[in-house]
VMD Tcl script that builds the backbone (N, CA, C; Angstrom):
set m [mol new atoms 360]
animate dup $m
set s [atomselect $m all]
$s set {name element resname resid chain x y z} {
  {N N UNK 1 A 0.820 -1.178 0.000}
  {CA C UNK 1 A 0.000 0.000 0.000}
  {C C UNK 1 A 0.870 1.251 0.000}
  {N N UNK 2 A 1.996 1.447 1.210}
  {CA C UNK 2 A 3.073 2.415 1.280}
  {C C UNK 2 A 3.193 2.591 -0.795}
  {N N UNK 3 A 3.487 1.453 -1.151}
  {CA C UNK 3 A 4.195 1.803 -2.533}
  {C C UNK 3 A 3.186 2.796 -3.427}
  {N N UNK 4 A 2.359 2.176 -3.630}
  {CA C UNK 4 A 1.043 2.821 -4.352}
  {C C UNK 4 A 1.120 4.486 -3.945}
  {N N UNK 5 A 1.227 4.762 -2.542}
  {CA C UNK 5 A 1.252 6.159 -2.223}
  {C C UNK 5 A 2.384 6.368 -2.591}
  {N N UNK 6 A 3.645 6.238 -2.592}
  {CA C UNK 6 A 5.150 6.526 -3.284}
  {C C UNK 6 A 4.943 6.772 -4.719}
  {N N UNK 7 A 4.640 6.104 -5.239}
  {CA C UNK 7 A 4.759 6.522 -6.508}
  {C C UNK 7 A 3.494 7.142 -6.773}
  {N N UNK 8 A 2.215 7.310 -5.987}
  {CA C UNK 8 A 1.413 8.903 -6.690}
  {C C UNK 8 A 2.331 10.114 -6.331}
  {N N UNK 9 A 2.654 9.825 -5.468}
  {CA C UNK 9 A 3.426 11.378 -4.639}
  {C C UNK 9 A 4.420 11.382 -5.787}
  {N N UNK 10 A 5.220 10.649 -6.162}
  {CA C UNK 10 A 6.547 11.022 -6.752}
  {C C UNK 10 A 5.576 11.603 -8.452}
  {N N UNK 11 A 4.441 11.008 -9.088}
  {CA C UNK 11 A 3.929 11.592 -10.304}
  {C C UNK 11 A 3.706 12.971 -9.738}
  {N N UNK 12 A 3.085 13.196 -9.086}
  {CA C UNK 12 A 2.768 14.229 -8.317}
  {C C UNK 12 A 3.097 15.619 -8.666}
  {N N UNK 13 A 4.703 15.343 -7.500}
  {CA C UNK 13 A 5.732 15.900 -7.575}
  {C C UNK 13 A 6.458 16.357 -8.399}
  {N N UNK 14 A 6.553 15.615 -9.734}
  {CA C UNK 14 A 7.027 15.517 -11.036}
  {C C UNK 14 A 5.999 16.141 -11.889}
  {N N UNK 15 A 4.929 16.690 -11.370}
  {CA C UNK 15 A 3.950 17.028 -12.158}
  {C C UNK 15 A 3.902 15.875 -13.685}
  {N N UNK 16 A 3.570 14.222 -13.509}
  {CA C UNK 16 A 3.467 14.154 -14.260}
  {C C UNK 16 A 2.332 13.305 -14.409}
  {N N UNK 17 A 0.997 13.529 -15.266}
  {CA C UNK 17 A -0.146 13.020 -15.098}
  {C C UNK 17 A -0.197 11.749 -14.723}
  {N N UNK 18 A -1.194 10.444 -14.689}
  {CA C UNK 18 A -1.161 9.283 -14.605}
  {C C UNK 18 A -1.433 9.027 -16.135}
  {N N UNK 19 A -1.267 7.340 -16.695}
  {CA C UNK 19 A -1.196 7.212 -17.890}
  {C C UNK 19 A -2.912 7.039 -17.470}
  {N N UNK 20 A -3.772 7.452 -18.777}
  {CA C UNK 20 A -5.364 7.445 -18.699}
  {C C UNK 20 A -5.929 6.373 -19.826}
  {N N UNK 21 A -7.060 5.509 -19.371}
  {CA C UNK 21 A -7.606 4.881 -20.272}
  {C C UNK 21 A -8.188 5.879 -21.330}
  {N N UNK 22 A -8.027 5.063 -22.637}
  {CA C UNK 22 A -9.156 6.138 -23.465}
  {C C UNK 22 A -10.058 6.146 -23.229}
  {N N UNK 23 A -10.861 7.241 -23.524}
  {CA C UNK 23 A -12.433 7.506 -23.533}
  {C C UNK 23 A -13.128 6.294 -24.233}
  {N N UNK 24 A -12.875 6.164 -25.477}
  {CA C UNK 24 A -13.684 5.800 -26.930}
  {C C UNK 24 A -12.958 4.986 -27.739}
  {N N UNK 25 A -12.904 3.724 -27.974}
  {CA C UNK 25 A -11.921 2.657 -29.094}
  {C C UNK 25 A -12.314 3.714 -30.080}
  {N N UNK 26 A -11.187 3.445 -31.357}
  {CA C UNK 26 A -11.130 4.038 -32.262}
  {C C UNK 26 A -12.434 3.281 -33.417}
  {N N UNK 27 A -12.637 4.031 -34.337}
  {CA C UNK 27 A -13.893 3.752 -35.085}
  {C C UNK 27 A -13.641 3.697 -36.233}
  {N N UNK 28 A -13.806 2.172 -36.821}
  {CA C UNK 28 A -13.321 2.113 -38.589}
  {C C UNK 28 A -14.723 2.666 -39.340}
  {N N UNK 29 A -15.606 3.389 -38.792}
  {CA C UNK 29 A -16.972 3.542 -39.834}
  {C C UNK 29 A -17.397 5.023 -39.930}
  {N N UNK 30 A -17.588 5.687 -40.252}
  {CA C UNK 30 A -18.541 6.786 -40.426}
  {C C UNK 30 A -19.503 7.381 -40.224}
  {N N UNK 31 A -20.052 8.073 -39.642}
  {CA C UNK 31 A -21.587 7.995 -39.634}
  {C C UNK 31 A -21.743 8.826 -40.767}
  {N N UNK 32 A -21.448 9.755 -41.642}
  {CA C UNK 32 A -21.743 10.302 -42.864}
  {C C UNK 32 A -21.576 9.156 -44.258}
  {N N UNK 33 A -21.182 8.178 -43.602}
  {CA C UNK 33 A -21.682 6.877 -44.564}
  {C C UNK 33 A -22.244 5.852 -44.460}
  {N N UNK 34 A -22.873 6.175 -43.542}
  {CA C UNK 34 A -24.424 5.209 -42.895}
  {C C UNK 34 A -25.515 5.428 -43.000}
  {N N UNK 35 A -26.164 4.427 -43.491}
  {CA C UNK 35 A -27.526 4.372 -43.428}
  {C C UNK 35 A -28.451 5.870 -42.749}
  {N N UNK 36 A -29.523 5.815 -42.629}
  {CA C UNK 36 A -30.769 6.791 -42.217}
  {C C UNK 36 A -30.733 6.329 -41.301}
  {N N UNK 37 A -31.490 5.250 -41.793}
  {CA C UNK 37 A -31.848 4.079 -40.592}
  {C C UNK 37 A -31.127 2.890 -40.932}
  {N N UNK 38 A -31.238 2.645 -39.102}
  {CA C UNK 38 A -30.237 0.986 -38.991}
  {C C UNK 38 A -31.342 0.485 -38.263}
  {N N UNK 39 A -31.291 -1.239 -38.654}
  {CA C UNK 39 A -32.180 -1.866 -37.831}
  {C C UNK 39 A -30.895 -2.853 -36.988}
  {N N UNK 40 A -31.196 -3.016 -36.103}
  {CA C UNK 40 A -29.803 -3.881 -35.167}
  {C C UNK 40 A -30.962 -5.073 -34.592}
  {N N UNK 41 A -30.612 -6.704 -34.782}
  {CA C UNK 41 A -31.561 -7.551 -34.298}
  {C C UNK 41 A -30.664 -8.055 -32.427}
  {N N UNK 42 A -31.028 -8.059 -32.087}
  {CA C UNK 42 A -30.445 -8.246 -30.755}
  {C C UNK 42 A -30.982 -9.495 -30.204}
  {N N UNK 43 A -30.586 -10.764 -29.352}
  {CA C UNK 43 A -30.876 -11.587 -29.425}
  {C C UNK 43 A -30.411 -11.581 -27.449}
  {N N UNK 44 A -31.685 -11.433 -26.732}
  {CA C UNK 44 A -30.820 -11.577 -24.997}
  {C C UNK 44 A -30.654 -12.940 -24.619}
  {N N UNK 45 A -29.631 -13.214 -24.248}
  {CA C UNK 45 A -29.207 -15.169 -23.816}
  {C C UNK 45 A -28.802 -15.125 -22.597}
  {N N UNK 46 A -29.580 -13.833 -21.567}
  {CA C UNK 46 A -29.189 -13.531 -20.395}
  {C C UNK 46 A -28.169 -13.150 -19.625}
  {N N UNK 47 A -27.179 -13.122 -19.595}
  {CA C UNK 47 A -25.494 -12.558 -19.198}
  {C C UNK 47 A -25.506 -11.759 -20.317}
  {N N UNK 48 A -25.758 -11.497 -21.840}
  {CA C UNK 48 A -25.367 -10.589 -22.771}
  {C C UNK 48 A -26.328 -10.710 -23.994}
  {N N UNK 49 A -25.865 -10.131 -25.003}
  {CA C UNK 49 A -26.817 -9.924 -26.104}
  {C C UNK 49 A -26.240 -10.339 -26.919}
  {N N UNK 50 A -26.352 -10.844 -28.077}
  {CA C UNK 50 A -25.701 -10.999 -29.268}
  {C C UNK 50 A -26.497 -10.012 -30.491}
  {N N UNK 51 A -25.285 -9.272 -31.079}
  {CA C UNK 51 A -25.949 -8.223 -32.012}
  {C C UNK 51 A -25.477 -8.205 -33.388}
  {N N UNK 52 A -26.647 -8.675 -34.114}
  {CA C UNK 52 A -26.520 -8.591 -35.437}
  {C C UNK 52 A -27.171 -7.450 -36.397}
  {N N UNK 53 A -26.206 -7.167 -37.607}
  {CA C UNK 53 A -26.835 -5.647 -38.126}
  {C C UNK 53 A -26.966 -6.625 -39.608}
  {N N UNK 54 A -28.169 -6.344 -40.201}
  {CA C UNK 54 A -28.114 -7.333 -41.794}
  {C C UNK 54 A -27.630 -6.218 -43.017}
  {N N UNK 55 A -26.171 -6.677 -43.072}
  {CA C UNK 55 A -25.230 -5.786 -44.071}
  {C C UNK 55 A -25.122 -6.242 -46.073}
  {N N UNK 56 A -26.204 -7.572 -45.757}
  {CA C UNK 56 A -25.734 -8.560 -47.215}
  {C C UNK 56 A -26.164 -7.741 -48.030}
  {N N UNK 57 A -25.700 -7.753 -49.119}
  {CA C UNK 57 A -26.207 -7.311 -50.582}
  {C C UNK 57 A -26.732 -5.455 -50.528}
  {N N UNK 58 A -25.867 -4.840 -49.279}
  {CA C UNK 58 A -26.436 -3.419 -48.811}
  {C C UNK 58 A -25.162 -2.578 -49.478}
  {N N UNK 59 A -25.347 -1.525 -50.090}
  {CA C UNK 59 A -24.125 -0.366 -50.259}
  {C C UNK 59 A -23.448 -0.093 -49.222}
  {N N UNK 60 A -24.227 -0.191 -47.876}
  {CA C UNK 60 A -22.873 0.228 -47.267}
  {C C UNK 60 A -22.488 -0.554 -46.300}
  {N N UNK 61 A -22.477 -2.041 -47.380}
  {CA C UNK 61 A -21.829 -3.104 -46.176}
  {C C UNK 61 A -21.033 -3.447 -45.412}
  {N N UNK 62 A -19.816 -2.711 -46.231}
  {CA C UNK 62 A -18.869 -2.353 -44.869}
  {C C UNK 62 A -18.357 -1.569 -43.598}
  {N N UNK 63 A -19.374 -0.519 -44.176}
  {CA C UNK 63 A -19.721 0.292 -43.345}
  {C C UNK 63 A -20.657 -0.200 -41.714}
  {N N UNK 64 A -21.718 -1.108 -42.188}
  {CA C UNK 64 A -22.673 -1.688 -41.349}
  {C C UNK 64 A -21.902 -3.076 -40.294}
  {N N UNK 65 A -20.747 -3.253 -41.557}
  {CA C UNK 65 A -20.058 -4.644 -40.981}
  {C C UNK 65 A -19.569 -3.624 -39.823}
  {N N UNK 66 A -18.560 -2.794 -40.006}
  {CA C UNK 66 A -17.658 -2.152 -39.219}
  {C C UNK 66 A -18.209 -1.765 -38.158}
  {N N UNK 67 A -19.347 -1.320 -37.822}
  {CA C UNK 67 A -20.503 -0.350 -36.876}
  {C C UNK 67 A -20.792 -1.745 -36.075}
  {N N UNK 68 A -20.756 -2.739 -36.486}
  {CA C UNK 68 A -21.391 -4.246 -36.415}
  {C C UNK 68 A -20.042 -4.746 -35.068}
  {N N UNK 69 A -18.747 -4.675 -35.623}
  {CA C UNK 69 A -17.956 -5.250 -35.303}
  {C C UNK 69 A -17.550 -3.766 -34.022}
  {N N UNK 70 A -18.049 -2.761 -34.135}
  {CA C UNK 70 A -17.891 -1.863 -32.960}
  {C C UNK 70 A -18.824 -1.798 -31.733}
  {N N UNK 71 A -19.632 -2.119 -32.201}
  {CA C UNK 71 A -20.690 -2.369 -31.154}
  {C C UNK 71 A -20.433 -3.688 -30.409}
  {N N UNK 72 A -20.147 -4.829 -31.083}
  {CA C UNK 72 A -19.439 -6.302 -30.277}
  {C C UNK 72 A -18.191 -6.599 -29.835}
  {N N UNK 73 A -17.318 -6.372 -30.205}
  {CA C UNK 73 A -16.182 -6.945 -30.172}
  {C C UNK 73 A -15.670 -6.299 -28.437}
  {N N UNK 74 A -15.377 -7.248 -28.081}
  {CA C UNK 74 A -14.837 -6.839 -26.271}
  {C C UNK 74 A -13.758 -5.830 -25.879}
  {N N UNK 75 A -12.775 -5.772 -27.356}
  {CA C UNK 75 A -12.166 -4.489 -27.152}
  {C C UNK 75 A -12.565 -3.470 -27.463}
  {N N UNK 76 A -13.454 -3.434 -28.084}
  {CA C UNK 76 A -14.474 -1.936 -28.129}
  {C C UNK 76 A -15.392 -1.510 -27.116}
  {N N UNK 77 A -16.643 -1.564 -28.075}
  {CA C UNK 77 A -17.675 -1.108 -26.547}
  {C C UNK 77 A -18.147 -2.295 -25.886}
  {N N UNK 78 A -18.342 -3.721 -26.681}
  {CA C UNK 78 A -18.491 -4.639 -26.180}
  {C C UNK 78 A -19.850 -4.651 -25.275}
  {N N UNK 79 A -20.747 -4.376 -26.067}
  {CA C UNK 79 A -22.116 -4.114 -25.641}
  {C C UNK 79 A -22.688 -5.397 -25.092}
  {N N UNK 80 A -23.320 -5.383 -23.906}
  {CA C UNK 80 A -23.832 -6.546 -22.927}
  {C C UNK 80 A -25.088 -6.646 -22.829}
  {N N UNK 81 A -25.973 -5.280 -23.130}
  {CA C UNK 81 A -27.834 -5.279 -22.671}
  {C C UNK 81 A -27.922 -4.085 -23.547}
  {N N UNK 82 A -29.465 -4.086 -23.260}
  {CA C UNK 82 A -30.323 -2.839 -24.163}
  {C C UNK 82 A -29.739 -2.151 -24.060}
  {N N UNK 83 A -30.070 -1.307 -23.114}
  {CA C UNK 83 A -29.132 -0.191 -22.221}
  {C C UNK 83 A -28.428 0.419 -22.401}
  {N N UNK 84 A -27.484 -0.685 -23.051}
  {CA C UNK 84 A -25.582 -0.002 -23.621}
  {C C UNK 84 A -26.008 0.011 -25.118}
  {N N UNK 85 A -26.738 -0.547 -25.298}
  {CA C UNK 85 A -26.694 -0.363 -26.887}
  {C C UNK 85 A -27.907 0.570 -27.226}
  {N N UNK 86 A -28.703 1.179 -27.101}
  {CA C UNK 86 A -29.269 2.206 -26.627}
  {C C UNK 86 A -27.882 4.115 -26.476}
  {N N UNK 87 A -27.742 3.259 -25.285}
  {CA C UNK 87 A -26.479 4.844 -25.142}
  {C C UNK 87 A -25.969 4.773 -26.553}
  {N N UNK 88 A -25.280 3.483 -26.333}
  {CA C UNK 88 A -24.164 3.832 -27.814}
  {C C UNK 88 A -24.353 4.039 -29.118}
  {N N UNK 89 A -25.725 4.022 -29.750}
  {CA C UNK 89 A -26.414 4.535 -30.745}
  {C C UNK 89 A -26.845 5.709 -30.713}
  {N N UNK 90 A -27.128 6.614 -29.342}
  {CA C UNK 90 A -26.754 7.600 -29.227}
  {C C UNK 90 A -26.311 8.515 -29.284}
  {N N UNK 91 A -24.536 7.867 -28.487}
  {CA C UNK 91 A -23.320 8.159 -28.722}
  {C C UNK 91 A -22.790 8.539 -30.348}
  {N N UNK 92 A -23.380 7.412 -30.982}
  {CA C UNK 92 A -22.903 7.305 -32.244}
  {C C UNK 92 A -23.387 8.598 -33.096}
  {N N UNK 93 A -24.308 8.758 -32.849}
  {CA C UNK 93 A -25.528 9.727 -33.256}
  {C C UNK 93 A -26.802 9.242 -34.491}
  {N N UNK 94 A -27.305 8.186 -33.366}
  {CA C UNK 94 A -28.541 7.692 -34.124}
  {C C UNK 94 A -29.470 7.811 -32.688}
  {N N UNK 95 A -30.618 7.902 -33.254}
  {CA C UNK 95 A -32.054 8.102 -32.325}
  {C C UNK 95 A -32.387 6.748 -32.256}
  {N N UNK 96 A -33.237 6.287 -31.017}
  {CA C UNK 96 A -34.347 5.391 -31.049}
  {C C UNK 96 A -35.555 5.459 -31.743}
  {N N UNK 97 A -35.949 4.716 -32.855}
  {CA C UNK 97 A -37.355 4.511 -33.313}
  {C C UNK 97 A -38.048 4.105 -32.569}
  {N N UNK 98 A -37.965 2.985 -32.917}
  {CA C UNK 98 A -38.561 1.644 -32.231}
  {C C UNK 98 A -38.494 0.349 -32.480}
  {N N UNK 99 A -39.115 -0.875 -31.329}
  {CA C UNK 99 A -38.397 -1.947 -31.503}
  {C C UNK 99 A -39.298 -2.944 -31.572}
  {N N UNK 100 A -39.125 -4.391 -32.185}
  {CA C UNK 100 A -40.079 -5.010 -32.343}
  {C C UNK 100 A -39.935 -6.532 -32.037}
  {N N UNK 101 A -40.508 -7.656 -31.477}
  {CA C UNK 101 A -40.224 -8.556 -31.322}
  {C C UNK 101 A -40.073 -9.627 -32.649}
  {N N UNK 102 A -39.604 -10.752 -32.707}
  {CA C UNK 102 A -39.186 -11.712 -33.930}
  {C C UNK 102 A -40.365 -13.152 -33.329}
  {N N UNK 103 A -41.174 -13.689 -33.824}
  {CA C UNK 103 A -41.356 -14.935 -33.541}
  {C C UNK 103 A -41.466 -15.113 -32.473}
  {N N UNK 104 A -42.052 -14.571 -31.209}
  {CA C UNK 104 A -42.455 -15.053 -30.058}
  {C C UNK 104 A -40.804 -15.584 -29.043}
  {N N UNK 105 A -39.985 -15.083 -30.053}
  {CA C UNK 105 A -38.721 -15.975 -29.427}
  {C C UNK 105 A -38.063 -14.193 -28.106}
  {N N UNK 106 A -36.851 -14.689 -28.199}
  {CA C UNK 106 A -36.184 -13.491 -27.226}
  {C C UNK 106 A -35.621 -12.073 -27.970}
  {N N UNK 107 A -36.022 -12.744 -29.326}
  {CA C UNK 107 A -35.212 -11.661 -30.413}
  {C C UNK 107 A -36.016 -10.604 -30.493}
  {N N UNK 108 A -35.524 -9.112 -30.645}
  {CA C UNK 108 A -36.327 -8.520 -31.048}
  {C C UNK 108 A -35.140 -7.115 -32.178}
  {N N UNK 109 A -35.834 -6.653 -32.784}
  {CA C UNK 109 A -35.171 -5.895 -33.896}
  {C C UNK 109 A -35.139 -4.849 -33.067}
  {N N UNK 110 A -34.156 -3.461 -33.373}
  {CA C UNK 110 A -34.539 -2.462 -32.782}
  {C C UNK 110 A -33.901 -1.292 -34.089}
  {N N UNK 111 A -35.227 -0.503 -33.994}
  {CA C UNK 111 A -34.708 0.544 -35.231}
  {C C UNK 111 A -34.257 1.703 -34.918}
  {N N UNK 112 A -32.904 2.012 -35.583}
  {CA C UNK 112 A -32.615 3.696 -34.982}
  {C C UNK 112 A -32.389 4.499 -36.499}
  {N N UNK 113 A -32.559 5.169 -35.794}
  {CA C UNK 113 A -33.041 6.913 -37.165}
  {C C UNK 113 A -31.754 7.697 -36.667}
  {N N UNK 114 A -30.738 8.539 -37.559}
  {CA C UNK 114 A -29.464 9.359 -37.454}
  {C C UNK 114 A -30.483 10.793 -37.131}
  {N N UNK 115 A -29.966 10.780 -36.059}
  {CA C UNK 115 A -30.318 12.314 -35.522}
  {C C UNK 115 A -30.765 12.984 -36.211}
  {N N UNK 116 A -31.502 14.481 -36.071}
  {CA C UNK 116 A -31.584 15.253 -37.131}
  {C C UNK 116 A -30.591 15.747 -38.142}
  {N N UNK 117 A -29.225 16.339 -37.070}
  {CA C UNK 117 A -28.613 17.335 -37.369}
  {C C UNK 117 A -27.717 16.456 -38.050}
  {N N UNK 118 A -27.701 14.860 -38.498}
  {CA C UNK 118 A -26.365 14.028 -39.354}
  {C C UNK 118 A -27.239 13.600 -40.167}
  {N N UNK 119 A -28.857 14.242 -40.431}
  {CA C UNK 119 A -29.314 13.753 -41.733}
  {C C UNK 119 A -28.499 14.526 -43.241}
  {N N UNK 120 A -28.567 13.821 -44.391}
  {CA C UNK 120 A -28.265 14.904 -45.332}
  {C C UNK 120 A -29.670 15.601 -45.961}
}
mol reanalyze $m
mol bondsrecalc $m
mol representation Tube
mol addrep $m
């Protein structure tokens, strides 16, 4: 414990910051090359979500892949529940539409609309 306080005091002292997590993983996608609207199907299996965006045969499939692979992947935001994926469409700068269930099952689609101000 002594140590931990030694070396804040000595950054300190040294005026020299602590090293800081980033805010935000970096982002291979665009939002000025995305869709209006995104529909994201979300699937809850209880501990987490699994999130799929349907990119096949779309213009901006790599775009949707990439947004796809930012929203999941554990070194990114690594989205777990509604909730976070909600904020982070947000974040991103897309609105909530609305959402709809699949087949009586756990799936349900959820549609988001790009803000006003990132429409063209």
């Amino acid at each position: 414990m002594s140590v931990i306080f030694a070396t804040l005091s000595l950054l300190l002292s040294l005026n020299i910051a602590p090293i800081s997590v980033p805010e935000t993983p970096e982002r291979e996608f665009s939002l000025e090359h995305l869709p209006e609207y995104i529909v994201i199907r979300s699937l809850d299996s209880g501990n987490s979500i699994s999130i799929i965006i349907d990119h096949r045969k779309s213009k901006f499939h790599s775009q949707l892949e990439a947004l796809e692979e930012h929203l999941t992947h554990r070194k990114k935001l690594n989205i777990r529940n509604q909730s976070e994926l909600l904020s982070a469409m947000s974040e991103i700068g897309y609105d909530y539409v609305n959402a709809y269930a699949i087949n009586e099952s756990e799936m349900v689609n959820v549609v988001f609309r790009k803000k006003e101000e990132f429409r063209n």
